[in-house]
Structures are given as structure tokens and as C-alpha cells.
N, C-alpha and C positions, 0 to 999 in steps of 0.2 A: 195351373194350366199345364198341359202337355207340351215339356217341351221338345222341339225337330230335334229329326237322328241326325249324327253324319253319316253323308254320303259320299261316291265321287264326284266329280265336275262333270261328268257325260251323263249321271245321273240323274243330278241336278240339273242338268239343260232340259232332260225331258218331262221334269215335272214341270220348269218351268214355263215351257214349250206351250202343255196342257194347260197351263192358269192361265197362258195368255191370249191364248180362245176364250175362255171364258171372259177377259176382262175389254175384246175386243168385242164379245158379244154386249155385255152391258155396255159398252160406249156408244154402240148403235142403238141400245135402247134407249139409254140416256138422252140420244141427240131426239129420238122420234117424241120420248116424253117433253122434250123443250120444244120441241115444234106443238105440240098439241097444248103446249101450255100457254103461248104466246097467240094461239088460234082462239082462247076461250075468250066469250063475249063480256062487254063492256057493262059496268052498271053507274048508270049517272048519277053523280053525289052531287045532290039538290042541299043537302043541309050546307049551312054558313057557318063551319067551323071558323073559329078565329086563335090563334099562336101567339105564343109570347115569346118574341125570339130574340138575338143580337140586337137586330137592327129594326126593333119595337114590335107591336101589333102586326101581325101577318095572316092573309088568309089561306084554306088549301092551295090555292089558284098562286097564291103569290110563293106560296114554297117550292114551287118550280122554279124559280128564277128565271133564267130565258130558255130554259130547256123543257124538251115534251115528254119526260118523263120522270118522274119521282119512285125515289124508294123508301120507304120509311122504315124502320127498324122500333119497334114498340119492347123500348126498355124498362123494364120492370123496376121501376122508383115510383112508390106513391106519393101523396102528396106530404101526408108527415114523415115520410123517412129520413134517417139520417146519412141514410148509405144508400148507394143501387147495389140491385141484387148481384150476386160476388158472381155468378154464373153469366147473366147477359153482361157483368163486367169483363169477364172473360173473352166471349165473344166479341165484346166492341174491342177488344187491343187489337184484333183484325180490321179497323174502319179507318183507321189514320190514312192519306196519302194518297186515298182511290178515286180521290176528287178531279183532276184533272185528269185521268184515264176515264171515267165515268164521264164526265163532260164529252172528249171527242167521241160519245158515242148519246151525246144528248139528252146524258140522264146525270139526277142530283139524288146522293143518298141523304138521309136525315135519320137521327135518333129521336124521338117523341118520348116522352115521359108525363105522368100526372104532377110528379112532383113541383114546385114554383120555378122558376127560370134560377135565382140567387143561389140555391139549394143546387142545382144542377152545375151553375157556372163552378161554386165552389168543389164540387166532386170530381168534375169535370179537371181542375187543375190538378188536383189533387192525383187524379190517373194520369197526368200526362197529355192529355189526347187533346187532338186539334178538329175532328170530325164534328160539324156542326148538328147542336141540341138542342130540341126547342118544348116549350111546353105548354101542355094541352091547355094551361088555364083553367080547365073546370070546364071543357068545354061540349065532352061528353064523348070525344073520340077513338079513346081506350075502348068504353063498354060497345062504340058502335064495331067496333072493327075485335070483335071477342077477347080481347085482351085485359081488360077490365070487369071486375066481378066484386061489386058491391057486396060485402054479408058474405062473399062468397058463392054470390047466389048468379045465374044467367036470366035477367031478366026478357031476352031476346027467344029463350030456348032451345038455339043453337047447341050450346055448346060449346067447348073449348076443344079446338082442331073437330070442329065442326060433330062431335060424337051426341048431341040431341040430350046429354045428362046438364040439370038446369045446376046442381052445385059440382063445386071445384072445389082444389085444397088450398087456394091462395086465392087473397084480392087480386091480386097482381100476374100475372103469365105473357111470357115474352111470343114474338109473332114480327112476322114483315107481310109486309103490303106492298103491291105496286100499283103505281097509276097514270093516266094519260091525259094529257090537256089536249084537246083536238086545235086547229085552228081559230073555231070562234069562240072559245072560252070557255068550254066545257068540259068538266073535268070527268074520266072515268078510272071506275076500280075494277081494275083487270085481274087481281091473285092477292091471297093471301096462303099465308102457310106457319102452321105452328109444332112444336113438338119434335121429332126426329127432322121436320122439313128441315130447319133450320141449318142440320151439321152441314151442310155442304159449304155455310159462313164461317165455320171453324177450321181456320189453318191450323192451327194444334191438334184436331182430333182427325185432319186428312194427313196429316204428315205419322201419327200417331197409329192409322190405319196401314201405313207400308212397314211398321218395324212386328219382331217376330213376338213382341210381346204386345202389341196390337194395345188397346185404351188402358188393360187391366183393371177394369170394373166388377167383372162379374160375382166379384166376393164382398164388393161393398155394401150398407145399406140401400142405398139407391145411386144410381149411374154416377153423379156426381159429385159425389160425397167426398172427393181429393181435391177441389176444387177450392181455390182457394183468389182473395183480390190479389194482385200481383205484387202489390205492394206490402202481404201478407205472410209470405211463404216463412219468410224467417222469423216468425212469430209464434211457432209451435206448431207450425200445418203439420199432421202426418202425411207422409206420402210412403 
């Protein structure tokens, strides 16, 4: 990477004078893309998924709890794994504790996985984490919601991050959903988002964006390849 000259202090005020036009112009873009994202239309989920959760068999309708809006996080653990993926582990060390901020605004996160509920609860200790996990059971909600790919294959022909190509590199690709119970009981799927959508879940890679060495990927084999379980690092990770 190139790294910054020194400058003076009056120098530097004026560059950073200029960047912050620029980051006060994406803030406004920001806020109009979240307005336009919260305007997009409803699609009613008529299938009967059913959950293997804590506190037993649960349906989509019942994973809201008493709130009108759910967010689910589609972690990448198949069903025979013995790990979840070290990358959506990553991201979940950002899930703990958001639960009562999330509520006074009426909404419930959740992590969904293919893997068995036993499989999960153990891993789950295993990180630390207190963010409630549930799983699909077999029930077909990975492959519905693009996140699941049998063979590797889309039998949907979506695509993964919606690009129309029917194979992928994994069974398994991570993705969030949101959705909304209306009043009489009806659930809908208002967003999904996979692939770059996601960083904006990453406190590590938004804190990681303000320093002058910024993620230092770009000499890796692919983005994430430093990426390591947390409970890993001192295990040989190169970084």
C-alpha cells in the first residue's frame, strides 16, 4: 500500500475539510438508500416453515416473539458440520447484547443455520455468544431465501446475491433477511442482502475502514483469508 506523507496541521485540515464533503455526501445517500429500502414491497410467506429452537418447535410467525419485525442472519453451518463458517463466526461476535436495543424498536434478530439445534447449542458455547440460534430442521429455508445450494447447484435460478448464475462455490453462503408480521398474522419478506451487503454488520471491518491501513486485503488470496475463529488467532493464524 502507499503509505500518507507528512504534512502540516493546516494542511491536513484542508484535505480533511474535502473528505468530509464527500462523506457527508454519502451520508445522505445512505439515509435516501434506507428510505428506499424500507419502501420496497412485501412478499407474503405462505410456506409453513417450522424451527428447532430453545424453547422447542417454533414457526416463522412464532420467531417474532411479541415483536413486528424479525431479522434473521443465515449462518453458514450445514447440517453435518462440525464448525460454523470462521467468517459468518466473525460477523456474529457483533450479535451479542443488541437484543434489548432491538426490541425498543420492535424488532428480534435471530441466527438460522441448517445445522441440528445440539450442533449449534454446542458451538454456540463454544464462542461465547448469547444471541439466539435456531434451526432450519430440514425445513427448506436456507435454499428458499438463496442461502442454501444443494450440489452447489440453485435450484431456484436466482442466484446467489441475486446474479441469475445457477452454481456457486459453496453449499452453504451467508445472507440476512428481514420481515414483518402485519396485525392479522401474516408474515412478510421485505429484504434480503448477501455478499458486500452484509459489511455494514461488521464492527471490525467499519472500525477497520477509518484506520490508514484500511482492511489490508488486497494482497490476499481472496478478501478474507486473515480471517480467523476468534478463539483461533493463537493457533498459528497468520496475520
Amino acid at each position: 500500500m502507499t503509505r500518507p506523507q507528512f504534512v502540516s496541521r493546516e494542511d491536513w485540515l484542508l484535505a480533511r475539510k474535502a473528505l468530509l464533503e464527500k462523506e457527508k455526501t454519502f451520508t445522505r445517500e445512505r439515509d435516501a438508500l434506507s428510505a428506499a429500502r424500507r419502501d420496497l414491497p412485501l412478499v407474503l410467506v405462505d410456506k409453513e416453515y417450522v424451527f428447532d429452537t430453545e424453547d422447542g418447535r417454533r414457526s416463522l410467525a412464532e420467531l417474532f416473539g411479541p415483536h413486528p419485525q424479525l431479522a434473521v442472519y443465515h449462518f453458514m453451518f450445514g447440517e453435518n458440520w462440525q464448525e460454523g463458517c470462521p467468517s459468518c463466526s466473525f460477523w456474529a461476535d457483533n450479535y451479542d447484547r443488541l437484543d434489548t436495543h432491538l426490541a425498543a424498536r420492535g424488532t428480534r434478530l435471530i441466527a438460522v443455520s441448517n445445522a441440528p439445534l445440539e450442533t449449534l447449542r454446542a458451538y454456540k458455547s463454544r464462542m461465547g455468544w448469547s444471541f439466539d440460534w435456531v434451526s432450519t430442521a430440514g425445513n427448506g429455508f436456507g435454499i428458499d431465501f438463496g442461502v442454501t445450494f444443494p450440489d452447489k447447484k440453485d435450484p431456484s435460478g436466482r442466484g446467489y446475491n441475486y446474479s441469475g448464475n445457477d452454481t456457486v462455490h459453496s453449499e452453504e453462503l451467508p445472507g440476512v433477511s428481514t420481515f414483518l408480521k402485519l396485525d392479522d398474522g401474516r408474515v412478510g419478506h421485505s429484504y434480503s442482502t448477501y455478499g458486500r451487503g452484509l459489511d455494514i454488520l461488521n464492527m471490525a471491518y467499519n472500525i477497520l475502514d477509518l484506520t490508514p491501513m484500511g482492511r489490508q486485503e488486497d494482497d490476499l488470496p481472496y478478501p478474507q483469508a486473515w480471517v480467523r475463529r476468534r478463539d483461533s488467532y493463537d493457533a498459528g493464524a497468520e496475520v
